[in-house]
Residue, then its C-alpha position, 0 to 999 in steps of 0.5 A: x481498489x483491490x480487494x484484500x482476502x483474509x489469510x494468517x498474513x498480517x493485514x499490513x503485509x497484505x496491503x503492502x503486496x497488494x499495492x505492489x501488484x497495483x504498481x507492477x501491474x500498471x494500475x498504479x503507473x510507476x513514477x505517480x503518487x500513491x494515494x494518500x494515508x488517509x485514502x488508503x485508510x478510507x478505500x481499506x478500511x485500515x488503521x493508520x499504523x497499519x497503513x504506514x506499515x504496508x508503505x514502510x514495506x513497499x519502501x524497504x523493498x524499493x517499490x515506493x520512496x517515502x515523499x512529504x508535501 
């Protein structure tokens, strides 16, 4: 886990930049499943809002696909 600086970006922004640069840089490989809302809530401490947000973003710029089990 990462961890994510306090700045003016909003914290959604920063987790989606953050699991970006977890899959860009292999932590995460490409092709594997992301951790699960609730993990994500869990290891940062954030709102299910603002996790759905950063994951939203990570869709819109084709860096994850949303997957429903």
């Amino acid at each position: 886990m990462t961890t994510i600086k306090s700045t003016r970006t909003p914290l959604w922004s920063r987790l989606a930049q953050t699991l970006a640069g977890d899959i860009l840089s292999g932590r995460l490989p490409v092709g594997s499943l992301l951790p699960t809302e609730a993990q994500l809530m869990n290891d940062y401490g954030m709102s299910r809002h603002t996790v759905r947000s950063a994951l939203a973003e990570l869709s819109l710029i084709h860096i994850s696909e949303p997957t429903r089990h």
